[in-house]
N, C-alpha and C positions, 0 to 999 in steps of 0.2 A: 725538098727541104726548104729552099725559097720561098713557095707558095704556105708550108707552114709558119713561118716565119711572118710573112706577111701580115693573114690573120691576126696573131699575137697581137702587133703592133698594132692592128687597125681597132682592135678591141679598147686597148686602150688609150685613145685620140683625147675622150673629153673629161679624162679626170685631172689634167694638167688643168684646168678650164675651171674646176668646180672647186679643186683646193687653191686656187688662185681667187677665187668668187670667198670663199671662205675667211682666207685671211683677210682680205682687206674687211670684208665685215667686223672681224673680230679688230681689227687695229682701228676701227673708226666709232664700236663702242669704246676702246680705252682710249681713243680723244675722245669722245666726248664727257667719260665719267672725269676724266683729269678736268677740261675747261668747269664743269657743275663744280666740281672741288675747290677751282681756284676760286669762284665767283664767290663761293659759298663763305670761305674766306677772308674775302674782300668784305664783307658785311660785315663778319663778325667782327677785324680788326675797326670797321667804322663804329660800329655801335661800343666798343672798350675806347677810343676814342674819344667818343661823347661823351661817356659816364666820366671817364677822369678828368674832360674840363668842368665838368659841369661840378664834380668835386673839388677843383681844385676857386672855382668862382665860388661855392659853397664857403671855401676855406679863407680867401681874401675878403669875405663878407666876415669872417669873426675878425680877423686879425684887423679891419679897418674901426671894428666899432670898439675893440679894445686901445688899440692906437691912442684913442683920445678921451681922458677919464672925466671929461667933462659929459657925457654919455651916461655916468653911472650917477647923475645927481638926483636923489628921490623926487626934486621939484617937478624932474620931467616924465613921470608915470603917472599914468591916468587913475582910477580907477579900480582900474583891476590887478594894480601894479606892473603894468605893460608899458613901455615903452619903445618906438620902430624910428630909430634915429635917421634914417636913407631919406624917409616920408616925411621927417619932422621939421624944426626949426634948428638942426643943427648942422654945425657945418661939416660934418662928416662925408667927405666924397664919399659916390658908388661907384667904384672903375670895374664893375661889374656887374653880371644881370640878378646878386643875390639881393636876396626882400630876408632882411634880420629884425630880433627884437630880444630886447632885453626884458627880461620880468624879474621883478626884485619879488623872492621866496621870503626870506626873515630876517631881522633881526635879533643877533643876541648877544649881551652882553658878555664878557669873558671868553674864555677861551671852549674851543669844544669839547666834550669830555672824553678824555683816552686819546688826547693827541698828543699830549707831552708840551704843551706852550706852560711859558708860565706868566705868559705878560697878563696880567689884566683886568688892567685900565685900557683896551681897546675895545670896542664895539665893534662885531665879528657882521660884517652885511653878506648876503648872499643873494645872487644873482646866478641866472641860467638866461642863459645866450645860445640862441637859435639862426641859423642862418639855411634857407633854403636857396640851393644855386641851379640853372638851367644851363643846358649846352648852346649855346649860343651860332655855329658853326654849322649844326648840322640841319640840312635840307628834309630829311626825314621827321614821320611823326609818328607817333609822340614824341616828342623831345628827351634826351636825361634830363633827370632830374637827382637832385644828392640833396639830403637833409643833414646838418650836421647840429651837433647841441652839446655844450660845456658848461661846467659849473664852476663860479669862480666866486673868492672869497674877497671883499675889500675890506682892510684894516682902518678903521678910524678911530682917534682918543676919544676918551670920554671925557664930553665937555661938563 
């Protein structure tokens, strides 16, 4: 009975061996999908990173050239009715990497129709204000980049 016994045993020596071979294989691909996941992560939180400063320098590019209404005087469009206050002769700081411009669209006398004003004696100006902003921050390229664009109305008398 011994000598049967023995066999038994010696039969199975090397499958201790081979499910020990096994699982660490399997626990060394679930490290490595885990670390590709984190890394994978790590980009993406950098790249949502970038787009929101780069939207939010988009943003501090309207609100600076609004800031100051000396920006919106017709004297200071070219042309084409464009004016880029950052570039110009004005003193508007850029505490940011945005490149904005202002283009005056039209004028028109009175009020618009189906808005419910009833002033008017004011001259209705209309302007669209453009600000392109880059991420500044980031070592990677392309860069974000956020275009933002608002249309804004300035009331004036009529002289």
């Amino acid at each position: 009975m011994t000598t049967k016994a023995n066999t038994i045993l010696r039969g199975q020596s090397g499958a201790a061996l081979v499910i020990s071979l096994i699982m660490i294989i399997v626990m060394t691909l679930i490290a490595l999908a885990s670390s590709y996941t984190s890394i994978f992560e790590m980009k993406i939180s950098g790249i949502k990173r970038g787009s929101t400063n780069a939207f939010y320098a988009a943003e501090t590019g309207i609100n600076e050239i609004t800031a100051y209404p000396a920006n919106f005087n017709l004297s200071n469009f070219n042309a084409q009715n464009q004016y880029a206050p950052f570039g110009g002769a004005s003193n508007t700081p850029n505490p940011t990497s945005a490149v904005a411009t202002i283009t005056h669209l039209t004028t028109q006398v009175g009020p618009p129709r189906g808005t419910g004003f009833s002033a008017v004696n004011l001259n209705y100006v209309y302007y669209q204000v453009q600000s392109v902003g880059w991420d500044q921050n980031s070592s990677s390229y392309p860069l974000s980049q956020t275009t933002i664009q608002e249309e804004m109305v300035r009331l004036d008398p009529v002289q």
